[in-house]
C-alpha positions in Angstrom: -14.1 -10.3 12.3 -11.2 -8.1 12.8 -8.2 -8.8 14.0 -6.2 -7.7 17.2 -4.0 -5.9 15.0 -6.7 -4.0 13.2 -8.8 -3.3 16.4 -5.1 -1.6 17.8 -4.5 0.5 14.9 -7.8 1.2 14.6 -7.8 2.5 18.3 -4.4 4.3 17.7 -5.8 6.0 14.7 -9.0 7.1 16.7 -6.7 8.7 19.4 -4.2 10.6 17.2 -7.2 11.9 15.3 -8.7 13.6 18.5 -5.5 14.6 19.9 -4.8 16.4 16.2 -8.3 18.0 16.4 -6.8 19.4 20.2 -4.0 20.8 18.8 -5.3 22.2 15.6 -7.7 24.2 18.9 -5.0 25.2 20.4 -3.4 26.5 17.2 -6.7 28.6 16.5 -7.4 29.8 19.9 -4.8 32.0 20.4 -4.9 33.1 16.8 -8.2 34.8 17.3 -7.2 35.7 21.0 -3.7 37.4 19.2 -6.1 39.6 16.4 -7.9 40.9 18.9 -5.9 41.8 21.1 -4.0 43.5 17.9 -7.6 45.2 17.2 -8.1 46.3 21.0 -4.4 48.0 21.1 -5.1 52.0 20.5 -3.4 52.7 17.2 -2.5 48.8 16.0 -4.1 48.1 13.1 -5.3 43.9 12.7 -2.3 43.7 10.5 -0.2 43.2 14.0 -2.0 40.1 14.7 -1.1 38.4 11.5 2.4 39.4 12.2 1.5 37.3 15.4 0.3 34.3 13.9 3.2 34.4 11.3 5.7 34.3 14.0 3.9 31.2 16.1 3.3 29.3 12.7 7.3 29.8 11.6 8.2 28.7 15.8 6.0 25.7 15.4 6.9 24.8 12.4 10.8 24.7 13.3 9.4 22.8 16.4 7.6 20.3 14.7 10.9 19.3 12.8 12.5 19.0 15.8 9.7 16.9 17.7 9.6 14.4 14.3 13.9 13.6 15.1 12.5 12.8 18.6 9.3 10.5 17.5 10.8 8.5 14.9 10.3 4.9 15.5 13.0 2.3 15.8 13.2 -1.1 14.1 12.9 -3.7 16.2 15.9 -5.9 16.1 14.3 -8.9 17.3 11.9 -8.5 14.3 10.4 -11.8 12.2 7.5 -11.5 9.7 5.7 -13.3 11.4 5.2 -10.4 14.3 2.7 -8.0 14.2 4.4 -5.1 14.4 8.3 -3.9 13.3 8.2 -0.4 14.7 8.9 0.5 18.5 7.8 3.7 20.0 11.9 5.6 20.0 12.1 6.6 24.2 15.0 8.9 23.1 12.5 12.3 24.7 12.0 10.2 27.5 15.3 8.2 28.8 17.9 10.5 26.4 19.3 7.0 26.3 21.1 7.7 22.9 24.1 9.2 23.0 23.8 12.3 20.0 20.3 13.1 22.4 22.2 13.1 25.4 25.0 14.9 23.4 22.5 17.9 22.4 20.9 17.9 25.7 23.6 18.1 28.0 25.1 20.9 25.6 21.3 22.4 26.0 21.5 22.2 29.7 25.0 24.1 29.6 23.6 27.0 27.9 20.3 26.8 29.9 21.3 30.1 31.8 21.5 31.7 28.5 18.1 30.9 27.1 16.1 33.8 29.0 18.8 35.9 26.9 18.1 34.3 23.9 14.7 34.4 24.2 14.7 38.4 24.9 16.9 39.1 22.2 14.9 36.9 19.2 11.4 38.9 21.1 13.1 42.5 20.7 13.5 41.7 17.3 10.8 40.7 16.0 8.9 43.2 18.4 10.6 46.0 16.4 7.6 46.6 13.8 5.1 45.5 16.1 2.5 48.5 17.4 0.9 46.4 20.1 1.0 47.3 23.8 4.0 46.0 25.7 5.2 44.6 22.1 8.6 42.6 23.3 5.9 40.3 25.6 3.0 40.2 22.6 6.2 38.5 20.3 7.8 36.2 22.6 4.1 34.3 23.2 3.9 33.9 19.8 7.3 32.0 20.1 7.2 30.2 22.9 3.7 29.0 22.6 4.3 28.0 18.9 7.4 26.3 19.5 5.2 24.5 22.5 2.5 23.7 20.3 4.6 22.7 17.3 7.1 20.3 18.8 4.2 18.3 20.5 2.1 17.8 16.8 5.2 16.8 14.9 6.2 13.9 17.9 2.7 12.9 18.4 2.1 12.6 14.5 5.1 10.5 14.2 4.4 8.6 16.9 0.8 8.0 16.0 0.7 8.6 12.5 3.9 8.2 11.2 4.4 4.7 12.7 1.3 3.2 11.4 2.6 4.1 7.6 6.2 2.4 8.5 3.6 -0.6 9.4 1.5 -1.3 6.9 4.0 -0.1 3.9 6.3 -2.4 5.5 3.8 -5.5 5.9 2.5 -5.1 2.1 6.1 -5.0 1.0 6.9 -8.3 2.9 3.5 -9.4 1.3 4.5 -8.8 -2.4 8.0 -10.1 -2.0 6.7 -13.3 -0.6 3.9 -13.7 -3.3 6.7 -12.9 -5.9 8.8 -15.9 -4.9 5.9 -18.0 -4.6 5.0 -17.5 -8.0 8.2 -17.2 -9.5 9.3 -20.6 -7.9 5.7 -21.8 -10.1 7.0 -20.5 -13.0 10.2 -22.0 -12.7 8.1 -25.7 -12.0 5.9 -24.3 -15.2 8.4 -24.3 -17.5 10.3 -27.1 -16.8 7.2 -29.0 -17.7 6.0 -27.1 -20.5 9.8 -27.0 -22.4 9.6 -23.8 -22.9 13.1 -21.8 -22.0 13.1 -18.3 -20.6 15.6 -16.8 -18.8 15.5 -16.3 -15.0 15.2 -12.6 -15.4 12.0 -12.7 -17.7 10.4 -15.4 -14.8 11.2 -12.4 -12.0 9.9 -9.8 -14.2 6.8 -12.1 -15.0 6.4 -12.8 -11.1 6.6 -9.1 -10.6 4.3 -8.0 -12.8 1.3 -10.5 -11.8 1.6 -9.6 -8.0 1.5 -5.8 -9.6 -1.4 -6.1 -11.8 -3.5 -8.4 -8.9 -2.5 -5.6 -6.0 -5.2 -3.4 -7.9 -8.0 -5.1 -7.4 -9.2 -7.0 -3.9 -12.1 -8.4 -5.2 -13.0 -12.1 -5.8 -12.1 -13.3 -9.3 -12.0 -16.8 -10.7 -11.0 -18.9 -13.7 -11.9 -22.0 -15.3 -9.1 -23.7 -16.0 -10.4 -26.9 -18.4 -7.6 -29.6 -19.4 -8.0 -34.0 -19.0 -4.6 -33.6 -16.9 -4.8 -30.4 -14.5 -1.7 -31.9 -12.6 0.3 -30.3 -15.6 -0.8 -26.6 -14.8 -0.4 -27.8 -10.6 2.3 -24.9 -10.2 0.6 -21.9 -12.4 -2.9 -22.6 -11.1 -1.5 -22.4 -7.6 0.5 -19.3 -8.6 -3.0 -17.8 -9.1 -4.5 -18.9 -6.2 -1.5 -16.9 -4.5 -2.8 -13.7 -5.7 -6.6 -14.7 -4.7 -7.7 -15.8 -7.7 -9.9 -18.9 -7.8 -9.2 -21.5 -10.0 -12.1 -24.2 -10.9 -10.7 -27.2 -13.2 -12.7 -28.7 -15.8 -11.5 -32.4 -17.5 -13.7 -32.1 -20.4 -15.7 -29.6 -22.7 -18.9 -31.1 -21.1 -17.6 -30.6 -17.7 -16.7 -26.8 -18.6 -20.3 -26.4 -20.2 -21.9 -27.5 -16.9 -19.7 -25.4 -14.8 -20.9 -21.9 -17.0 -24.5 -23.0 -16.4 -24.0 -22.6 -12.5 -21.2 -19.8 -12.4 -19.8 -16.9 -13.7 -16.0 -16.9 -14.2 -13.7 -13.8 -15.9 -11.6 -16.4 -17.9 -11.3 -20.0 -19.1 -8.2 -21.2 -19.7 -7.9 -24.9 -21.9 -5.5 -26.8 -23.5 -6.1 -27.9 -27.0 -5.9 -31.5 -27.3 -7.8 -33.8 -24.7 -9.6 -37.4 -24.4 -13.0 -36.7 -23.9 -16.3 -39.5 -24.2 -13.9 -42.2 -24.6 -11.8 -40.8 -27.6 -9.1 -38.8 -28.1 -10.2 -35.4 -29.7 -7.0 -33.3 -31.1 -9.5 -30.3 -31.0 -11.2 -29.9 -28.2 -10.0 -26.8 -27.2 -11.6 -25.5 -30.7 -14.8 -27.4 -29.4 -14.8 -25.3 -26.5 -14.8 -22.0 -27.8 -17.5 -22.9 -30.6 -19.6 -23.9 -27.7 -19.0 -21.3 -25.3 -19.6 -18.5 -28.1 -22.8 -20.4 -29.5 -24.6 -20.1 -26.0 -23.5 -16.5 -26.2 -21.1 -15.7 -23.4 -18.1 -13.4 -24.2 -15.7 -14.8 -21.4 -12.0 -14.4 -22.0 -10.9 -17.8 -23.7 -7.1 -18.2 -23.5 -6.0 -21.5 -25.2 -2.7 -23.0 -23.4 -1.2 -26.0 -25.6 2.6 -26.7 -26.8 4.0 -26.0 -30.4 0.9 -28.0 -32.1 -1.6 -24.8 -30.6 0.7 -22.6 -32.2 0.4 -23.8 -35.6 -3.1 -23.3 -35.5 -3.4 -19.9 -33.0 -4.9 -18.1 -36.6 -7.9 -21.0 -36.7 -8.3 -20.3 -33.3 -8.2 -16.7 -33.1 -10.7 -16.7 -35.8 -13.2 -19.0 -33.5 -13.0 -16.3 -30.7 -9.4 -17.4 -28.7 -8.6 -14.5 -27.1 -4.8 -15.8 -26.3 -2.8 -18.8 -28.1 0.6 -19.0 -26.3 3.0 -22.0 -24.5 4.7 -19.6 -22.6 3.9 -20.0 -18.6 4.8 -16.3 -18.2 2.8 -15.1 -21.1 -0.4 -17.1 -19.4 0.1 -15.9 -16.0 0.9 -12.6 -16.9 -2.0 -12.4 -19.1 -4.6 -14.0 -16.4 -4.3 -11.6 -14.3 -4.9 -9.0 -16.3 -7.9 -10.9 -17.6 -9.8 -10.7 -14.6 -10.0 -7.8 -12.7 -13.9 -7.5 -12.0 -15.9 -9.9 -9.5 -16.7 -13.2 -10.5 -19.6 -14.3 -7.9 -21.3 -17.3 -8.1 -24.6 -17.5 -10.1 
């Protein structure tokens, strides 16, 4: 169901779409209205009615600058990230409560019995090549009406349009940072367990990278993380479940075995070493991949076990170990990379 916030944007969105769609009317009209009156004219050829357009679309586009300084939004300074939006509408247009506005305004107002003169002067000249009946009149709608039309779609498009992008690129930013200190706090947790030292820079670049790499995919993905103790991988696993990745724990090869009968999973993470049917069995994580790769599924198998894994990564390699590391970065990093399609249940 969506939210109050979506439904509002969505609205807003709707609006400013059919507002644009006016404008982008009422920038045509008079284009076709200005060529034929250019055609009509005895002796002006259609080229005058170009000259038209050209003159309204240079006025509205020096308007439209000047109506995106009036519409840009303020940050609210009240603002927590827990609100729903940052942005207010800026009243500057309508309360010329800020002093530059009332600044240029008042100057405006000054030199308000100077702006028929202005306006002559800028419609003599750019009626001097014109052809068209009553030429000085024919130039000074163009300006007028484009700086009209112009100013309103550049303050309605930041208002509208503009706003919503301040939103949403602010709210995914906010996201991300949150989801980075989530996870590097994880791999700080991580580490200290694992006695494995990295530096606090290689954590932040490790946390970085993860909330990158799961950012570019919103689908639903899932591991099966198999290991006798899963208290000891507590902070990665719920690193991963940060980004929306399920994680499904497994306390024995059997367990695991049962779990791939029923569901479909884009990796399987185990540790090498673990007491399974009542022994202890310093190779179970070998076990695992023998089994997984004898009923024929090619799932990512990442094996996650201190300095004794690493002295026999090439034996496990060789089984079909896609990964042999006892780095908590290297594993996080490397899961979410590992699975970036749907993993759907059965």
């Amino acid at each position: 169901m969506a939210s109050t916030g979506d439904l509002g944007n969505g609205t807003a969105a709707g609006t400013a779409t059919r507002l644009f769609w006016f404008l982008g009317v009422a920038l045509a009209a008079p284009c076709v209205g200005a060529l034929l009156v250019a055609i009509g004219s005895p002796g002006s050829p259609w080229e005058e009615g170009v000259l038209w357009i050209l003159y309204m679309g240079a006025a509205a586009a020096l308007a439209a600058i000047l109506g995106l300084i009036f519409g840009v939004p303020r940050a609210r300074t009240e603002y927590s990230a827990e609100a729903s939006e940052r942005y207010s509408s800026n009243s500057n247009l309508e309360q010329i409560s800020d002093w530059l506005t009332k600044l240029l305004v008042g100057a405006g107002l000054v030199e308000l019995t100077n702006l028929p003169g202005l306006i002559g002067r800028a419609s003599d000249f750019f009626a001097a090549d014109l052809q068209v009946a009553n030429a000085q009149a024919f130039a000074a709608s163009a300006l007028l009406y484009g700086s009209g039309v112009g100013f309103a779609a550049g303050y309605l498009w930041t208002r509208l349009r503009f706003r919503l992008l301040l939103e949403s690129s602010d709210k995914a930013a906010t996201d991300m940072s949150r989801k980075e200190r989530r996870i590097f706090t994880a791999l700080k947790a991580a580490q200290a367990g694992s006695g494995e030292v990295e530096s606090t820079r290689d954590l932040q670049r490790a946390a970085r990278r993860a909330v990158a790499t799961s950012s570019q995919d919103d689908q639903t993905r899932a591991i099966l993380w198999v290991d006798d103790f899963p208290e000891n991988n507590a902070s990665i696993a719920e690193a991963l479940r940060s980004l929306d990745i399920r994680v499904d724990t497994a306390r024995s090869t059997e367990e695991a075995l049962s779990r791939l009968e029923n569901q479909r999973y884009g990796l399987i993470i185990s540790d090498l070493g673990r007491r399974e049917a009542g022994g202890e069995n310093q190779m179970a994580g070998l076990d695992l991949i023998n089994a997984v790769r004898q009923i024929g599924l090619s799932v990512p198998i990442f094996i996650y076990a201190g300095h004794r894994g690493m002295l026999h990564e090439g034996e496990l390699r060789e089984a079909g170990a896609n990964l042999v590391t006892s780095r908590p970065t290297v594993i996080l990093e490397a899961a979410t990379r590992a699975v970036p399609g749907p993993a759907l249940l059965g």
